[in-house]
N, C-alpha and C positions, 0 to 999 in steps of 0.2 A: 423442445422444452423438457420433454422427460429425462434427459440424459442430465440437464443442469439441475433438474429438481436431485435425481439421485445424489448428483455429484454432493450439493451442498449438502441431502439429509445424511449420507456418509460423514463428508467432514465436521459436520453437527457433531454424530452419535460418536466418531473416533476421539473426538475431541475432547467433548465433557467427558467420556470416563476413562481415557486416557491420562488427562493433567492429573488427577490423582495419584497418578502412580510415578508419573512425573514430581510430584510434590513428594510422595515421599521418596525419589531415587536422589533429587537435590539434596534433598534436607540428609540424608544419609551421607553424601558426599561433601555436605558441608559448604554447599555451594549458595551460602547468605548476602541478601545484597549489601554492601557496603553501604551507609548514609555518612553523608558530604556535614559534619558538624556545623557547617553557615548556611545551612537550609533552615527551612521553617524546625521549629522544635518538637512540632505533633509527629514528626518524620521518625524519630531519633526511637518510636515504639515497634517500629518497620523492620529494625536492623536484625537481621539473621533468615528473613521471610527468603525462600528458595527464589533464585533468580533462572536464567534460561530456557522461561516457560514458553518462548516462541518455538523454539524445539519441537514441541507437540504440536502446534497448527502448523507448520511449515511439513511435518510428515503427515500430518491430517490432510493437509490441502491436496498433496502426491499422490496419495491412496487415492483418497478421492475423484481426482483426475481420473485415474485409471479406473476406476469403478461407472465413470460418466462415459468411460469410452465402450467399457463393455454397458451400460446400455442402450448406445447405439446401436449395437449388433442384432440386440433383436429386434430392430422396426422395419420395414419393408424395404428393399432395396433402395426402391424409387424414391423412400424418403433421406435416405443419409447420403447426405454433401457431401463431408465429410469425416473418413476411413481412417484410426490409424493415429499417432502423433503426428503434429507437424513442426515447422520451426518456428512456427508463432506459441505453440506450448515448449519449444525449449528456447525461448526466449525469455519469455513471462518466466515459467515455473525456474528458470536458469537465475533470473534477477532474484526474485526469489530466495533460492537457496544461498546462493552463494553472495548476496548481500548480507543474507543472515550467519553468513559464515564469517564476514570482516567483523559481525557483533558479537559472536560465539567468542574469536578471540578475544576483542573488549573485553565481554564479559569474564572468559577465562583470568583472564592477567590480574581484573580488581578484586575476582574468589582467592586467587593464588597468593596476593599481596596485601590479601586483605586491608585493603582503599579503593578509593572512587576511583582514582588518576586511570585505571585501564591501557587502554591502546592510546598511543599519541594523539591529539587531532589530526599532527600533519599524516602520519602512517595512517589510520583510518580516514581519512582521506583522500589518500593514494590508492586503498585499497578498493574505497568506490570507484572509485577512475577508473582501475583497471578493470572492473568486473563490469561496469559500465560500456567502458570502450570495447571490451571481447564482443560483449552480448550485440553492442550499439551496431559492429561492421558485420555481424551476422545477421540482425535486422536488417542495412541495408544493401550487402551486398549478395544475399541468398534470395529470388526472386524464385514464384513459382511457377507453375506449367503458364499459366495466363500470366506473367510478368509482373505481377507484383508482390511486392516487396510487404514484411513487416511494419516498417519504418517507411516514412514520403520523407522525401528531399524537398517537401513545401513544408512550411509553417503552419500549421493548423489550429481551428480555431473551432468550430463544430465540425469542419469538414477540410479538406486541403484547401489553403489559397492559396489561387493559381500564379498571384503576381509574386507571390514571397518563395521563389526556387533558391535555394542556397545552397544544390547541391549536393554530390556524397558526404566528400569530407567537413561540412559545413554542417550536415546533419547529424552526423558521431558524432562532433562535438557537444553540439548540441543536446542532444542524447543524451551522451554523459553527463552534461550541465543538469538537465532535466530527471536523471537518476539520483544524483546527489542533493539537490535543492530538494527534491520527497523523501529521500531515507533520511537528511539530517532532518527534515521539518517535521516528521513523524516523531524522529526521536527527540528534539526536544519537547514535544508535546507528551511523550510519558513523562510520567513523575507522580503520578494522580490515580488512585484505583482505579479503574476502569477507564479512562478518560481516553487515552489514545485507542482502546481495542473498540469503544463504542463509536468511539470519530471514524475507524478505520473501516467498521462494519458497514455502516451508510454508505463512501465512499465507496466500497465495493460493490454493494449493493448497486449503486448507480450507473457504476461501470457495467455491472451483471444485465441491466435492462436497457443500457446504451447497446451494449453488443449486440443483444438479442433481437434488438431494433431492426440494429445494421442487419441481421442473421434474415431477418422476413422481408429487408427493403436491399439484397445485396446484388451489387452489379455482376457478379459474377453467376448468380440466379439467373437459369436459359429458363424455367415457370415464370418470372418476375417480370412484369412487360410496361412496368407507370416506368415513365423519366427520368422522374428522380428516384437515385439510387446511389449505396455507398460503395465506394471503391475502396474496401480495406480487405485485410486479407486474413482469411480462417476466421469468420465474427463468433462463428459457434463457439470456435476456440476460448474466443477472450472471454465470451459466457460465463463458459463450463468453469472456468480457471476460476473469474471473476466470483462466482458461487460461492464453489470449494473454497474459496478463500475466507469469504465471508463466514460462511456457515461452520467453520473451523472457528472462526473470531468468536460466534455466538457462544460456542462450546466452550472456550478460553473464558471467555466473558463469566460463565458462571463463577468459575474459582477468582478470578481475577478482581471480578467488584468489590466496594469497599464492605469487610477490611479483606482486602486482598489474602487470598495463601499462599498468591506464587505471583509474580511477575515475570513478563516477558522478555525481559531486559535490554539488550544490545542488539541482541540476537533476535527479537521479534521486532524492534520497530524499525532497524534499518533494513529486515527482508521484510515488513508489509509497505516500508517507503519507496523503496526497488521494484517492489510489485505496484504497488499506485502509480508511479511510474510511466513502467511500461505498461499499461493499461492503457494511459494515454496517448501515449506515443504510438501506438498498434489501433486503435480505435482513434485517430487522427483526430483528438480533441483536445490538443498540448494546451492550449490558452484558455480552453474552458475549464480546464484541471485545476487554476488559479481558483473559480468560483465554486466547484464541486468540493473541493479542498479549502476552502475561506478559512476553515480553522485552523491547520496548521500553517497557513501564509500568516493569520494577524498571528501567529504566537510566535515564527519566526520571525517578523518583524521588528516585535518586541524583544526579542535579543539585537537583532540588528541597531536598531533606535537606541538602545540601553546603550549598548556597545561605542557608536559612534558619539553618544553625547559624552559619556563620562571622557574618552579621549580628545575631545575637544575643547569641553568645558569645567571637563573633575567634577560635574554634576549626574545623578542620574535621575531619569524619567520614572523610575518605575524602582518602588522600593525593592524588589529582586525582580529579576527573569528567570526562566521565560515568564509569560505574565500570569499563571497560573499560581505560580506563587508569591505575585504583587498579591494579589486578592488573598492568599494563604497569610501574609501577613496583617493586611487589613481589617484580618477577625471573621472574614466566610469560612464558615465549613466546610471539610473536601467534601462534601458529598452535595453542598450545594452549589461548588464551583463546577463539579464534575456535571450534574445534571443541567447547568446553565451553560454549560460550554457545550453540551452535547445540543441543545437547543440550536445555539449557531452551527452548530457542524449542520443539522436537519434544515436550517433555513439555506445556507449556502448549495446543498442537496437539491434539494426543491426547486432555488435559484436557477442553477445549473440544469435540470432536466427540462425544468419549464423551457429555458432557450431552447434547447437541444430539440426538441417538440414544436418548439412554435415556427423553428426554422423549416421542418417539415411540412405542417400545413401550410405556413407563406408558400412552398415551392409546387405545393399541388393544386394549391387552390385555383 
């Protein structure tokens, strides 16, 4: 546990007084976000506010890893599992960067042309794929001394099930599908001061004390002697990561809230989408990620829905999507949309641990 406290109070303190300096290296480069003229019109006050602010939690979260790792080193032999990086930290911390690097360019391209338009959809799309798929067949074709793997070739739901084997290549796929559907669902959920960094912190958060879970009930623990027990591999790992992650978010979170001085932009919601992600995929809970995550599923949906209705019927559901800014139109407040949508991020949270726990006791009892 001391190792993930360090980690996070690292990516904390890197964090908040780093974006500062973040804020003014943007703003000197001129790197303002672009607003989209058929957004809401409170937006149109926003324009010029430094973008690229994921920048700083994604080097916050790195340090910090490496700062959780040194302190391990100094707890007693007998207590540290695990020595060292492993490929569940270049997996996670790998989605990560370089998911935020398919948003870097995004973001690069709308500062340079100064417009929204960015990186294509279909090229940032491709570009998850492939950062997906690299990381997807290292997940599951790198297995450890005890044989497993980042990634299960079952479908998982709090745990692997056992009838759902879909195998290697069925799993990359998969994988990748599950990379993509969280970095685009994070990013359509920014738009909003703080709205996706405060969603994204719970979620981590949750991943942080699923891991930690797995980390004191794990099968690969020769101290650990109850039955039931998780089969995933490096949980410390996903902790430490899961922390750092967060505790970087918190640090963002300060500048970021409403009125925001920096946003995250491309660049911070597709690498904390990448990272939510593989969180779940590595902590074998791909289907609980739906409920742990509630909020960026109904906000992606709300595009979905929008999307599909207007081409079928030239009617839409929702006076804009995502539906953050139905309600922006509506006449809410951003700061009462953002604090009400963080409400359902915390029930969805809650939701999801409460199962994830209750499956635990059902199996000891």
């Amino acid at each position: 546990m001391r190792a993930v406290i360090v980690a996070a109070a690292v990516a904390f303190l890197v964090s908040l007084f780093a974006t500062p300096v973040g804020i003014r290296v943007f703003t000197a480069l001129k790197a303002g976000q672009p607003i989209r003229s058929i957004g809401p019109s409170t937006h149109q006050g926003k324009k010029g506010t430094p973008t690229m602010g994921g920048v700083v939690f994604i080097i916050a979260t790195v340090l910090a890893y490496v700062a959780g790792h040194a302190a391990l080193t100094t707890l007693p032999e007998a207590q540290i599992a695990q020595v060292g990086p492993t490929i569940t930290a270049l997996v996670l911390l790998g989605l990560f960067v370089f998911c935020g690097a398919v948003g870097f360019i995004d973001d690069y391209l709308k500062v340079r042309r100064r417009n929204s338009g960015g990186l294509s959809g279909r090229y940032k799309l491709i570009g998850q794929a492939i950062v997906g798929g690299v990381f997807g067949v290292i997940a599951l074709y790198f297995p450890s001394t005890n044989t497993e793997t980042v990634g299960s070739t079952n479908i998982s739901f709090i745990r692997d099930v056992d009838w759902l084997d879909v195998g290697k290549v069925g799993s990359v796929i998969i994988f990748i599908l599950v990379i993509m559907a969280t970095s685009n669902g994070v990013n359509l959920t920014d738009g909003l001061d703080g709205l996706a960094t405060g969603a994204s912190i719970m979620v981590l958060a949750a991943y942080g004390l699923i891991a930690f879970w797995q980390y004191r009930h794990w099968c690969a623990d020769p101290n650990y002697s109850v039955d039931y027990c998780y089969a995933v591999r490096d949980p410390l790992e996903i902790a430490l990561i899961a922390g750092a992650a967060a505790g970087a978010c918190v640090g963002f979170l300060w500048w970021n809230t409403s009125p925001a001085r920096i946003f995250m932009g491309d660049t911070g919601a597709l690498g904390l989408g990448g990272l939510i992600g593989g969180l779940a995929m590595a902590s074998r809970t791909m289907l609980l990620l739906l409920i742990i995550g509630g909020l960026f599923v109904i906000i992606t949906m709300s595009v979905v829905i929008q999307v599909i209705s207007f081409r079928t019927t030239g009617r839409r559901v929702f006076r804009m999507s995502p539906l953050q800014h139905h309600f922006e139109l509506a006449g809410w407040s951003e700061v009462n949309i953002v604090v009400r949508f963080w409400i359902i991020a915390g029930i969805g949270v809650a939701i999801g641990l409460g199962l994830f726990y209750s499956d635990f006791l059902t199996a000891v009892s």
